[in-house]
N, C-alpha and C positions, 0 to 999 in steps of 0.2 A: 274177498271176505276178510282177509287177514289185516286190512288199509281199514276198512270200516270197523275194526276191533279196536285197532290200534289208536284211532280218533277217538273214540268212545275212551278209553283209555287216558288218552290224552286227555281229554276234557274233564274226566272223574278227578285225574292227578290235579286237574289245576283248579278246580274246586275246591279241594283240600287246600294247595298253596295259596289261596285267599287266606284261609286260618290261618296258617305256618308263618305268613309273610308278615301277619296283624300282628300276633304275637310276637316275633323274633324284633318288629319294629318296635312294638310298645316296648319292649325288655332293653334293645337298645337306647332305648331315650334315657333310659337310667342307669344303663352301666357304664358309662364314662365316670358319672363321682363314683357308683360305688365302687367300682374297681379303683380309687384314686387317685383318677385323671392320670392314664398313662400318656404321655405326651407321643410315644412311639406307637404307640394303638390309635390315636384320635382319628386319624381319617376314617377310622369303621365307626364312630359314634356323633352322634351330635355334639359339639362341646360349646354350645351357647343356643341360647332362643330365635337367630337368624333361619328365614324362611328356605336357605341353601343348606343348611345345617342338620332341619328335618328331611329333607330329600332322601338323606341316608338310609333313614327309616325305611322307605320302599325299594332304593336301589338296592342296598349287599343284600339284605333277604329275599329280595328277588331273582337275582343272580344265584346266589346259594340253591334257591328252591329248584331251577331252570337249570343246573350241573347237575344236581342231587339228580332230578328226572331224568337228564338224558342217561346217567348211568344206570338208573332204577328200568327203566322203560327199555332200554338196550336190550336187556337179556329177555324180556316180553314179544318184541316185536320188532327191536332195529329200527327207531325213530332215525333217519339220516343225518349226519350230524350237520351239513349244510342247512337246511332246511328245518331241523331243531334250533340252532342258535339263530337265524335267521327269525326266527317268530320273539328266539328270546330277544333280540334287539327290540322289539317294538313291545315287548311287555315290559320291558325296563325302561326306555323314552316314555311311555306313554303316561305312568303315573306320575313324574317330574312336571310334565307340561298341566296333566290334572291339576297340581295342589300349587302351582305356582300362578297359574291362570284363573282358578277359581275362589284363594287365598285373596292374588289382589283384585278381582271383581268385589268379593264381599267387604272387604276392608273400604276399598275405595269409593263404592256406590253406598255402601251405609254406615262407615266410619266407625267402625267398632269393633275389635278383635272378639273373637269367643272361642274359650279351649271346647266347647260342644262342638261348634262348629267346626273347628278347627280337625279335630276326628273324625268329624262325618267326612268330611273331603278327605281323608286320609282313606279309609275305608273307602271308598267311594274311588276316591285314582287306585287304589289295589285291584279292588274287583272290574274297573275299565284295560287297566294293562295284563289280569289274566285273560280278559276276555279277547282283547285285540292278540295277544296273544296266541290263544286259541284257533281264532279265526285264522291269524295268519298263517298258522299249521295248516289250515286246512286250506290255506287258499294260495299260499304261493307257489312260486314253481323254486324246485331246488337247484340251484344255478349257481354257479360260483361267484362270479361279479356280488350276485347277493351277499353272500356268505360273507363277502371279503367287507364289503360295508358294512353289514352287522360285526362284523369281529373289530373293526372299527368304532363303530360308534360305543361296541361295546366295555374297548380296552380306552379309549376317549371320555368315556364319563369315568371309565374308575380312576384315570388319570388325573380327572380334573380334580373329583374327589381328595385325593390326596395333595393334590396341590393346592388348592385354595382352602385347605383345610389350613394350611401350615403358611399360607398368604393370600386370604381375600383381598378381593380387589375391594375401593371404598367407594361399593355401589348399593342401595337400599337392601340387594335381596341378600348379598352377607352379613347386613346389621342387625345387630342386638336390639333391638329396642327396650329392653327390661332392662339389661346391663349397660347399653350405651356403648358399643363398642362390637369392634367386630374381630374375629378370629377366636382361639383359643381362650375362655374365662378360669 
């Protein structure tokens, strides 16, 4: 009874972090100038119009929302922490692959950028990686081998984050296309 609360539970919380994660994204897109482009902060923000750049947008607030629960939910019912980060890896991968995959489908089969669009897939990879998310709560086994991949991919993506924040490689998905240039504007 307690596993079937706990899931319900789960899944209310990550309902919410759909909002949490849109909002802390959208806010991100714009605190890099307003705070004055700190150069020591920029791997938590976007600091140019490159398609690697809004990634951030879904990554840290997803990761953020995925800590915040397991210590929120902790004191409820003792989410496993194997088994918690384990699902958060795949709610974090999952919306990177959403907006990079369906970014360059639409650009490239109909040649056209749209910041509507460009939202709706933003929205749209959130609510896919709370949901794969979810599920993987519910479906995986809590294993170690797991746990150690997810911790993994998880300290892997914020690594990369930070590094190619501070030196893109000079391949299409770190370019600016507005500004013409890639890395730090």
């Amino acid at each position: 009874m307690a596993k079937i609360i706990l899931k319900n539970t789960v899944a209310r919380w990550h309902a919410w972090g759909v909002l949490f994660i849109i909002a802390l994204g959208s806010l991100l897109h714009f605190a890099f100038a307003f705070l004055g482009k700190p150069v020591w902060l920029a791997f938590l923000f976007p600091v140019n119009e490159s398609v690697w750049e809004h990634l951030k947008m879904a990554y840290w607030p997803a990761l953020l929302w995925w800590i915040i629960g397991y210590f929120t939910l902790r004191r409820q019912a003792a989410p496993g922490c194997r088994l918690w980060f384990s699902a958060a890896a795949a709610a974090l991968i999952v919306p990177l692959f959403v907006i990079v995959m369906l970014y360059y489908f639409y650009t490239g089969v109909f040649g056209i950028e749209s910041v509507i669009v460009d939202i709706a897939i933003y929205v749209l990879a959130v609510l896919a990686g709370q949901a794969v998310g979810v599920y993987c709560y519910r479906r995986l086994p809590e294993r170690w081998p797991l746990f150690f991949m997810a911790v993994l991919v998880i300290l892997g993506l914020a690594a990369a984050f930070v590094w190619f924040t501070y030196d893109p490689p000079a391949v299409d998905l770190f370019y600016d296309h507005h500004h013409h240039s890639y890395g730090i504007n």
